[in-house]
C-alpha positions as CSV (number, residue, x, y, z in Angstrom):
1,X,-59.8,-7.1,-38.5
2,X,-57.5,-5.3,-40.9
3,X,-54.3,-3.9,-39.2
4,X,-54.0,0.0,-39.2
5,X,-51.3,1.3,-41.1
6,X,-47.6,1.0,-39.4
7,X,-49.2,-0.9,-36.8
8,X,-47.5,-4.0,-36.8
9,X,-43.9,-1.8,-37.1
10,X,-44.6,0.2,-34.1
11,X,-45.6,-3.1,-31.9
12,X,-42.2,-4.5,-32.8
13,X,-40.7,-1.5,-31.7
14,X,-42.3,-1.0,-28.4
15,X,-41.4,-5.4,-28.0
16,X,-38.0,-4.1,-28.5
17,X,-37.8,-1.1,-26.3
18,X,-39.6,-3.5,-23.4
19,X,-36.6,-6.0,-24.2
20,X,-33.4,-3.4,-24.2
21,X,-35.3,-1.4,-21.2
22,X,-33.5,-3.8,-18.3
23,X,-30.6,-3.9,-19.7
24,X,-30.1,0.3,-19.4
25,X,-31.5,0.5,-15.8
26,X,-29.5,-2.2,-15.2
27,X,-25.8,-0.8,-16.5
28,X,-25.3,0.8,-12.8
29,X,-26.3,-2.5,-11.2
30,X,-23.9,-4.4,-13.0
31,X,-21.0,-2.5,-11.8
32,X,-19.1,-4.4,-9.3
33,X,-19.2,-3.0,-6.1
34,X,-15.2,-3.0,-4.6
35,X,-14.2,-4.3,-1.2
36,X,-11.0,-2.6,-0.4
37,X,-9.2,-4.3,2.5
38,X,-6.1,-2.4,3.7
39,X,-3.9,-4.1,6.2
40,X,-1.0,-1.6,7.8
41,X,3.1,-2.3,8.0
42,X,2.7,-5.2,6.9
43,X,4.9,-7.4,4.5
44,X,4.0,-10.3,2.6
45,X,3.9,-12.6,5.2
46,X,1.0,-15.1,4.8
47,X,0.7,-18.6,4.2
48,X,0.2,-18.6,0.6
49,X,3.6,-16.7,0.3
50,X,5.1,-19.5,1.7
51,X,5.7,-17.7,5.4
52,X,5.9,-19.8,8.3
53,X,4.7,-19.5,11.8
54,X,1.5,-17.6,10.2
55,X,-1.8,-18.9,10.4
56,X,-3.9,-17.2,7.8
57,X,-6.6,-19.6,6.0
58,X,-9.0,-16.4,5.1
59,X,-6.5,-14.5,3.2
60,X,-5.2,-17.5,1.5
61,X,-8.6,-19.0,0.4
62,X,-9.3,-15.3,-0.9
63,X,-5.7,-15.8,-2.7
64,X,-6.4,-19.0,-4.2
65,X,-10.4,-17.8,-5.4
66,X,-8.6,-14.8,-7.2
67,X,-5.2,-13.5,-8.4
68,X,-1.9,-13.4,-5.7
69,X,0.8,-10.5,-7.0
70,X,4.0,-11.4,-5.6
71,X,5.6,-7.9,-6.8
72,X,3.6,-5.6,-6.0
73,X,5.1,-2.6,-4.3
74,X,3.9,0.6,-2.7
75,X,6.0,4.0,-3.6
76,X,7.1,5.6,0.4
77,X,7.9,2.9,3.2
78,X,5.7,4.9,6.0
79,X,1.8,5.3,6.1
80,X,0.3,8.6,5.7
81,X,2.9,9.2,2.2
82,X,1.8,5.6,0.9
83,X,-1.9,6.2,1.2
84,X,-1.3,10.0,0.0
85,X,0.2,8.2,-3.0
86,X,-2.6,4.6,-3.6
87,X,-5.3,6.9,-2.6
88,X,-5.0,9.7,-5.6
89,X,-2.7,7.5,-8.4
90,X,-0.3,9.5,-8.4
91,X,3.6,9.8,-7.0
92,X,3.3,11.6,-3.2
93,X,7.0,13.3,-4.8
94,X,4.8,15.2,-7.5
95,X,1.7,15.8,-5.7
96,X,3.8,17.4,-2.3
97,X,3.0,14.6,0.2
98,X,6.1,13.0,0.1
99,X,6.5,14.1,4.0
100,X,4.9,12.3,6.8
101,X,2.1,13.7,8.1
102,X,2.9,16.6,6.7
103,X,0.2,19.6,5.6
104,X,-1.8,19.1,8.7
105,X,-2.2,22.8,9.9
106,X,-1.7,24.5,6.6
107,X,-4.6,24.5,4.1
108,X,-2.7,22.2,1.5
109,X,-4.6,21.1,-1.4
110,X,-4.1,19.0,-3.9
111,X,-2.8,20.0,-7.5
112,X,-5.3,20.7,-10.0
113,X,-6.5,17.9,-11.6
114,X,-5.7,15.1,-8.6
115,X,-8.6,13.8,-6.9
116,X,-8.7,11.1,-4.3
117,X,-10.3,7.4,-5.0
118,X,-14.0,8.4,-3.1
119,X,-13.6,11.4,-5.5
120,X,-13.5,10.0,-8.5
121,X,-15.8,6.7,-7.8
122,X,-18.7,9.3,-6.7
123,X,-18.7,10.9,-9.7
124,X,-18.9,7.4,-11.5
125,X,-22.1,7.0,-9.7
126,X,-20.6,4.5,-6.6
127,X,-21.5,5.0,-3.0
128,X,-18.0,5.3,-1.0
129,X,-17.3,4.2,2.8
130,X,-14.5,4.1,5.0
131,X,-16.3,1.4,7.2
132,X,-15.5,1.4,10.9
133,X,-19.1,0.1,12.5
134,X,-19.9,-3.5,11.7
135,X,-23.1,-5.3,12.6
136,X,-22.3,-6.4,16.3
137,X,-22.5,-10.1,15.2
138,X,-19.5,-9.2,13.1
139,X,-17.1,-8.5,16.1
140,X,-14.9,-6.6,14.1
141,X,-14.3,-2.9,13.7
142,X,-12.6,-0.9,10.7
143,X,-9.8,1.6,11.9
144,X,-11.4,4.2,9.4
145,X,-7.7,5.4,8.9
146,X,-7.2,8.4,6.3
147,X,-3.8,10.1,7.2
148,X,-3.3,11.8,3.9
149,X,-0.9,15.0,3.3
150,X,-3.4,17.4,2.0
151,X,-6.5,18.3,2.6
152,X,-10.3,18.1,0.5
153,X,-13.2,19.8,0.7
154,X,-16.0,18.3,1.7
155,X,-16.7,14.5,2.8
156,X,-14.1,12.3,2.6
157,X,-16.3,9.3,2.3
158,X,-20.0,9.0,2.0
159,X,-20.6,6.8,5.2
160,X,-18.4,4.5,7.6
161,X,-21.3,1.9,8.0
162,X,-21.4,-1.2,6.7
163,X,-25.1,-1.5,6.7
164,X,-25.9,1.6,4.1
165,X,-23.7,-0.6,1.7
166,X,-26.6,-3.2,0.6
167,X,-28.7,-0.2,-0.4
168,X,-26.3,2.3,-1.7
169,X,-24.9,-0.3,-5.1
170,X,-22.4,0.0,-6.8
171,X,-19.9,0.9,-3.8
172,X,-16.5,1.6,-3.1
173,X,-15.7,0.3,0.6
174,X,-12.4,0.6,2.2
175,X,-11.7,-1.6,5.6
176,X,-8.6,-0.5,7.4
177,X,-7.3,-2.8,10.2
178,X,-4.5,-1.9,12.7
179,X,-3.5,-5.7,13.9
180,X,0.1,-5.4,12.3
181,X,0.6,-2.0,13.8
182,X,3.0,-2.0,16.4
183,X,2.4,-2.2,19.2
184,X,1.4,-6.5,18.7
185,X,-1.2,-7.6,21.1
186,X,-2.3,-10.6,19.2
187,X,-2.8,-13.6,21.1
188,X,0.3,-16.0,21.4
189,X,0.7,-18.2,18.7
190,X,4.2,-18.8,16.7
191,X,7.1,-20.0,18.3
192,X,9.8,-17.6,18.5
193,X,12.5,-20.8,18.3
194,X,11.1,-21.7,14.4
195,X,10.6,-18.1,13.0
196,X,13.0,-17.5,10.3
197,X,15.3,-14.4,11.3
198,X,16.9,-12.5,8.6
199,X,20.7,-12.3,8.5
200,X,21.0,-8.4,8.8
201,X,19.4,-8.8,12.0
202,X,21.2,-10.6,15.5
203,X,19.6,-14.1,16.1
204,X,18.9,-12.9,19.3
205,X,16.3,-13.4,21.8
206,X,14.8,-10.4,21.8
207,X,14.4,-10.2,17.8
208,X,12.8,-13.7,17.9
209,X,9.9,-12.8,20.0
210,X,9.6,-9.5,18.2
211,X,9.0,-11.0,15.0
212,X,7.1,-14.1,16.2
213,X,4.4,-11.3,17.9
214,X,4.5,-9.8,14.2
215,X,3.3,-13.0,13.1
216,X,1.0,-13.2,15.7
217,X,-0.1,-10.2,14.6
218,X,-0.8,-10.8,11.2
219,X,-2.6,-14.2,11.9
220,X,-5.1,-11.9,14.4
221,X,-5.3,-9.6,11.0
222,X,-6.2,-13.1,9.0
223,X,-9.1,-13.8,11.6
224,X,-10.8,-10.3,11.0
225,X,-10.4,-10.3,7.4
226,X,-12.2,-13.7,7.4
227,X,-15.1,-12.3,9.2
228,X,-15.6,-9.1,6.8
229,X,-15.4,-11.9,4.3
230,X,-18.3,-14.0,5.7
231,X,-20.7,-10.5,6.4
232,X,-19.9,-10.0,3.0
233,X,-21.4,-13.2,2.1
234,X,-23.7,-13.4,4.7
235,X,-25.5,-10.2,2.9
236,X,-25.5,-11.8,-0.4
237,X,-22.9,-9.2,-1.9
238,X,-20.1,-11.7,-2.5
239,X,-21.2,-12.8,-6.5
240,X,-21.5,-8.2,-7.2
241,X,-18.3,-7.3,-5.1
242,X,-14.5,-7.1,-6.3
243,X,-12.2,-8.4,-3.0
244,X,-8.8,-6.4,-2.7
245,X,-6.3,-7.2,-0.1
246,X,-3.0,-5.1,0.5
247,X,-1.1,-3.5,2.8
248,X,0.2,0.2,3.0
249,X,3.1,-0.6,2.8
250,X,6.0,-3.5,3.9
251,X,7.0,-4.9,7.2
252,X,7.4,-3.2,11.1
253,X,10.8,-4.2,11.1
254,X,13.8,-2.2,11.9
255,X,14.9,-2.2,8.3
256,X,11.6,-2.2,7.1
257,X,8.9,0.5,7.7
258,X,10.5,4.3,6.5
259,X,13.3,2.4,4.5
260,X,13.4,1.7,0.9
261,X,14.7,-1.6,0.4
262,X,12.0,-4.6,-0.1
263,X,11.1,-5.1,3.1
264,X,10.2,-1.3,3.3
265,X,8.1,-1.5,-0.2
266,X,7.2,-4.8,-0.8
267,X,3.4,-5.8,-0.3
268,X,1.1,-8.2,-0.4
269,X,-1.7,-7.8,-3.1
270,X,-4.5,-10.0,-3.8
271,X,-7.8,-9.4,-5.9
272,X,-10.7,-11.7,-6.3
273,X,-13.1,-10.5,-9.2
274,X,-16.8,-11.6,-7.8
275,X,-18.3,-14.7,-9.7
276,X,-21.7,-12.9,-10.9
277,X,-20.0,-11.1,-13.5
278,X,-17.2,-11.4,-16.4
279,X,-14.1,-11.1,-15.8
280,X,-11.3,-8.7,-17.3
281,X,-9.1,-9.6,-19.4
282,X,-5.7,-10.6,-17.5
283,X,-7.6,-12.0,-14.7
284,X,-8.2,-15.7,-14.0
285,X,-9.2,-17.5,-11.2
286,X,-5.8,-19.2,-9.0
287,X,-3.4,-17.0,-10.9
288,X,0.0,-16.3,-9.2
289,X,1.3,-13.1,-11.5
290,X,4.4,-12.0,-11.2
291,X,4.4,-8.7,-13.1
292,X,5.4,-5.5,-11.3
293,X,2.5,-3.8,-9.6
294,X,3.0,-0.3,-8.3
295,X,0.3,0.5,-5.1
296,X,-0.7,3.6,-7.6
297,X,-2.1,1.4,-10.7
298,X,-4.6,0.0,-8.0
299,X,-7.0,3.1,-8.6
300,X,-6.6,3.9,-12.1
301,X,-7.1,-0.2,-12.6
302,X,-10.1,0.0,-10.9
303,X,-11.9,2.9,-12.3
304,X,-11.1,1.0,-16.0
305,X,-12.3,-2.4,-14.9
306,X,-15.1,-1.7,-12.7
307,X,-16.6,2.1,-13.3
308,X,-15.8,2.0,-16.8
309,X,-14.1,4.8,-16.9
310,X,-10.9,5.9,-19.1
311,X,-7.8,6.3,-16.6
312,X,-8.0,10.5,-15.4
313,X,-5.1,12.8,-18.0
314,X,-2.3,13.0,-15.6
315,X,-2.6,9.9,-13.3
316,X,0.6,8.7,-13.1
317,X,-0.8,4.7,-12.2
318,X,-1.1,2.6,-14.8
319,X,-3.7,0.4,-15.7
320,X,-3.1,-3.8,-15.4
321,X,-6.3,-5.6,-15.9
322,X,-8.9,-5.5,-18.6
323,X,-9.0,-4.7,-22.4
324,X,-6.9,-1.1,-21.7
325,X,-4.5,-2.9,-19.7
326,X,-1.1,-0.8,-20.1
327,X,2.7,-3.2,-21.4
328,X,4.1,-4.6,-17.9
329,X,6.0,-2.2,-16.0
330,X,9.9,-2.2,-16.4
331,X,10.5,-0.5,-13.3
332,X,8.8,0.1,-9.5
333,X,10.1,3.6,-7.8
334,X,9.3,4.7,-4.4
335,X,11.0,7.1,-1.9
336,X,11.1,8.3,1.4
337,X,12.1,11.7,3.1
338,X,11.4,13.3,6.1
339,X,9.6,10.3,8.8
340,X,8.6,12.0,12.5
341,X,11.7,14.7,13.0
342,X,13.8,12.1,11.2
343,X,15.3,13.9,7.7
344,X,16.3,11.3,5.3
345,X,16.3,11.5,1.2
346,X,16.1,7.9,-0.5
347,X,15.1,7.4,-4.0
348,X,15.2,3.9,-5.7
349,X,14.2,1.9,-8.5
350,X,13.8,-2.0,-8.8
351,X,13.6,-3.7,-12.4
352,X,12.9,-7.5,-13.3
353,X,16.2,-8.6,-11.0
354,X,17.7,-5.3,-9.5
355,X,17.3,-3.0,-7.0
356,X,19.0,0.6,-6.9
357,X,18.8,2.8,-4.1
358,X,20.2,6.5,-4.3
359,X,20.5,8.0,-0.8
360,X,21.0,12.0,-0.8
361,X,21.9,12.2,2.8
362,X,24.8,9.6,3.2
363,X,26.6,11.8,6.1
364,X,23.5,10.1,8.0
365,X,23.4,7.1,10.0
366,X,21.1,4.0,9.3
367,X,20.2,4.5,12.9
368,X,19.4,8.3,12.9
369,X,17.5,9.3,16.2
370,X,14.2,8.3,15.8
371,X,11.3,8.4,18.7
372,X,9.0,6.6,17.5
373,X,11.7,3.5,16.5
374,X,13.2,4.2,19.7
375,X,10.1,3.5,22.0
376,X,8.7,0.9,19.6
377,X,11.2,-1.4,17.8
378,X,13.1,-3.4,20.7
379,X,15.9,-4.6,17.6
380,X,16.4,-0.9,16.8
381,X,17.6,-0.7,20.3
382,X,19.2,-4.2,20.5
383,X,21.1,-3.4,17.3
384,X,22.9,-0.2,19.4
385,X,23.8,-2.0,22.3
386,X,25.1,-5.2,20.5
387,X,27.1,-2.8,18.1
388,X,28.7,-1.3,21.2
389,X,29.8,-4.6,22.7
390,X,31.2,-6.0,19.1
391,X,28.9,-9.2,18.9
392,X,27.3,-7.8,15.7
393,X,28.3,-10.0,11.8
394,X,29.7,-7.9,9.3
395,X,25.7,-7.7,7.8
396,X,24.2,-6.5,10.5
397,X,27.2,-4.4,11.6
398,X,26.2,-2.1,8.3
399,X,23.3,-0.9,10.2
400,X,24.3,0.5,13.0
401,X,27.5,2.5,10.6
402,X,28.3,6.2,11.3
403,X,27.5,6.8,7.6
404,X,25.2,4.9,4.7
405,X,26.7,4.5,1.6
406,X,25.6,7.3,-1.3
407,X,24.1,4.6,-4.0
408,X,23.0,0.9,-3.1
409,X,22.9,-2.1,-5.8
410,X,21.1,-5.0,-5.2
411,X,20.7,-8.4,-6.8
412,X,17.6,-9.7,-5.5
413,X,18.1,-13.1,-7.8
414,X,20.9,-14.2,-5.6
415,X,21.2,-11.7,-2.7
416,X,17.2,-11.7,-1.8
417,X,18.0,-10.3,1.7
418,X,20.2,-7.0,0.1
419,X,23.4,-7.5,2.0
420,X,25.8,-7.7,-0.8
421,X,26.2,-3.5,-1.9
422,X,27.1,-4.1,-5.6
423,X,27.7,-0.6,-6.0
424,X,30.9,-1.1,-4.7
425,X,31.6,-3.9,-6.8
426,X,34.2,-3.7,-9.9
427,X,32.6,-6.1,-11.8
428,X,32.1,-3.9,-15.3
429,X,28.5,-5.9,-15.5
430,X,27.3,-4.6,-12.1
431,X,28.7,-1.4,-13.1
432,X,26.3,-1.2,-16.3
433,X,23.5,-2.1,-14.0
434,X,24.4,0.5,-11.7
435,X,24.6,3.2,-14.3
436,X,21.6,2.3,-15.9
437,X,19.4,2.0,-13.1
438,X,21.3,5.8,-12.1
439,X,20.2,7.2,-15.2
440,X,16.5,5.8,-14.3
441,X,16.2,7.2,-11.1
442,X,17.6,10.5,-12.6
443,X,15.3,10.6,-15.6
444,X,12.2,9.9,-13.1
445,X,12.9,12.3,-10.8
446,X,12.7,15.0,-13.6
447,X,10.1,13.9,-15.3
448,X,7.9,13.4,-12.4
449,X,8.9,17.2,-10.9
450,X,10.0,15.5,-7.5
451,X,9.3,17.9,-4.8
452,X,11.9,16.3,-2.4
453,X,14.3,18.3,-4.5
454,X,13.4,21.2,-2.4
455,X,13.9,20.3,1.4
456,X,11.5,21.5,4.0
457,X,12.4,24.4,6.4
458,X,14.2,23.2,9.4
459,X,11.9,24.4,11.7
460,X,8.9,22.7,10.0
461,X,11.2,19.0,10.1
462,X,12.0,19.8,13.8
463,X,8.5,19.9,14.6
464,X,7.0,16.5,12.8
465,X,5.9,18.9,9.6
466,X,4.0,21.6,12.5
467,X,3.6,25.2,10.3
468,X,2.2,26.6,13.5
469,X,3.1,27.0,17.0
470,X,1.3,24.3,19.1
471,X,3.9,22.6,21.3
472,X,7.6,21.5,21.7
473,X,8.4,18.9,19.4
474,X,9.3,16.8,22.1
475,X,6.1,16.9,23.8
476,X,4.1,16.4,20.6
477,X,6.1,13.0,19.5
478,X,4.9,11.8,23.2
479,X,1.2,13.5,23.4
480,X,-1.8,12.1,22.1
481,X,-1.3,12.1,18.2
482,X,-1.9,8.8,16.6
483,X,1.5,6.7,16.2
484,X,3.3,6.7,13.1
């Protein structure tokens, strides 16, 4: 039988269009989906960062599977300004959340061109969830926690169940848990005699059981992650789904949470790429990288790596896995202002060794009146009292000071605890530093168009960022409002 003309070229053609046919219907499939697991006031303080006094085998398995940042920092030391910040890429200073919980009650909207994270993955074609409900076999439940300083219109998030995820791939999920919130409830575990105290804090009684229920607390937070992590599995998702663990932001300690010094800003960050598919460049398996991480080069990382899509024109995080992986960062900034009815104006900067902190308030104390502190942190209180009595060192005497010094210099190579101000120091090496790090804090402000520069009215500070007459501010600090 004799062949009819182009025959043979058309059959090749349609082999070859049967061949390349799964591999286009399957280019959404193999997207990774992304687990987002974010823990809240919460430091570093796991196992596999060497803490003590912490039990927490699921996070440190998950560490030891993918890559463990040790420097990764978020830019505001207080929720609702963090996320604001992670959740669009972008400095909360330029996109005018830089307040907390602030644009609740007046229409605020982001700037043109800054989307959120569910935002931009829905448009990439991913299903996005702020899971609260679990399967009841689970026993675990997500916070579903937003708290951002501007509004959107429409959904935030597609679903908060865990059970449209298996049908609705590739998806972003976020998990939010609450066990390192204050107030600790966690079953008893560490032993307040071995925790290790810091020396800007009284070796007191009271601060030892505080911190050892913060442990506590973070090995209860260890236990849930671990059973996310198995549901995960158990649904056969594990081998398609990018794992990310971090906090908000640092520790709910006294000199921690709404401060800017590392305790304040320092997280723990920890990404396991799932084992079905290749991974980035800059990624292996075990890795402990020590590169600066900003919380904001989380989304425009992730839209590179795993939507395949170019980082957004005016995202201000930078990308650090994968072929278009930016130069390591030089520099980390963050910032805090107004916290509650609490005015402050910090601005700071950290390099490869050196942390600067510029405060534009100095005339303030440390220990500015603070309700939320007041009813929740027993060393806040204990730090008062002791000072009154005289029974506090010169270190932790700083803290409870009529007045905070103007600029702050810290070696974090020898003075990892920041208690040696070398601001103040005449050495003309720690001067250069100083006036360097200045002049980068300067330069980023400007270029950034830091709305801090502009302060909010008094009246709108006085009442917790309230535009509109509701109730006294000292009700509303005490009503039903979610804690800070």
């Amino acid at each position: 039988m004799t062949a009819r003309p182009g025959s043979s070229w058309v059959q090749r053609l349609a082999g070859l269009l049967i061949l390349l046919a799964p591999c286009v219907v399957g280019q959404g499939a193999e997207r990774p989906n992304i687990l987002w697991l974010v823990g809240e006031d919460f430091g570093p303080h796991l196992g596999c960062y060497g803490t003590e006094q912490v039990w927490t085998p699921n996070i440190d398995r998950l560490a030891a599977e993918g890559v463990r940042y040790t420097r990764a920092y978020t830019t505001a030391p207080v929720c609702s300004v963090s996320r604001s910040a992670f959740m669009t890429g972008m400095y909360q200073t330029t996109i005018g959340a830089h307040n907390h919980r602030s644009h609740r009650d007046d229409g605020y909207r982001l700037p043109d061109g800054v989307r959120t994270a569910p935002d931009w993955f829905r448009d990439a074609g991913y299903f996005t969830a702020n899971v609260r409900t679990f399967p009841p076999s689970a026993n675990v439940k997500g916070t579903g926690k937003t708290d951002w300083n501007f509004n959107v219109k429409g959904p935030l998030f597609d679903s908060d169940r865990w059970d449209e995820l298996k049908s609705h791939q590739p998806f972003l999920a976020q998990v939010n848990f609450k066990e390192t919130h204050r107030a600790f409830v966690s079953p008893r575990r560490a032993d307040p005699a071995k925790v290790v105290i810091p020396p800007y804090y009284p070796d007191h009684p009271i601060t030892r059981e505080d911190y050892a229920k913060y442990l506590d607390a973070a090995s209860e937070l260890d236990e849930k992650v671990g059973r996310v992590l198995k549901q995960l599995d158990d649904d056969g998702l594990a081998d398609r789904t990018i794992v990310i663990f971090q906090s908000d932001h640092g520790e709910a300690h006294v000199r921690g949470k709404q401060f800017c010094y590392e305790e304040g800003l320092h997280i723990p960050l920890i990404i396991r790429w799932p084992k079905a598919l290749p991974a980035p460049a800059l990624y292996r398996a075990g890795l402990v990288e020590d590169r600066l991480v900003a919380s904001i080069d989380l989304l425009p990382t992730l839209l590179d790596v795993a939507a395949g899509k170019s980082k957004p024109a005016g995202m201000q995080g930078e990308v650090f896995l994968g072929a278009h992986a930016d130069a390591p960062r030089p520099y980390v900034f963050g910032a805090r202002d107004r916290c509650d009815e609490t005015v402050f104006r910090f601005r700071t900067v950290r390099d490869d060794r050196y942390r600067y902190i510029r405060n534009f308030m100095p005339e303030r104390p440390f220990l500015q009146a603070n309700d939320y502190k007041e009813r929740s942190y027993p060393v806040w209180n204990l730090i008062k009292e002791l000072a009154k009595q005289g029974k506090l060192t010169p270190e932790q005497a700083v803290l409870a000071a009529p007045t905070m010094p103007p600029e702050e210099l810290y070696d974090l190579k020898n003075d990892p605890y920041e208690i040696r101000n070398l601001a103040e120091s005449n050495n003309p090496e720690d001067q250069e530093v100083l006036k360097r790090l200045r002049s980068v804090v300067e330069r980023w402000i400007e270029e950034t168009n830091d709305q801090g520069r502009t302060p909010e009215p008094p009246e709108v500070a006085a009442a917790e960022g309230a535009t509109r007459p509701r109730t006294k501010p000292a009700a509303a600090k005490k009503a039903k409002r979610p804690i800070p």
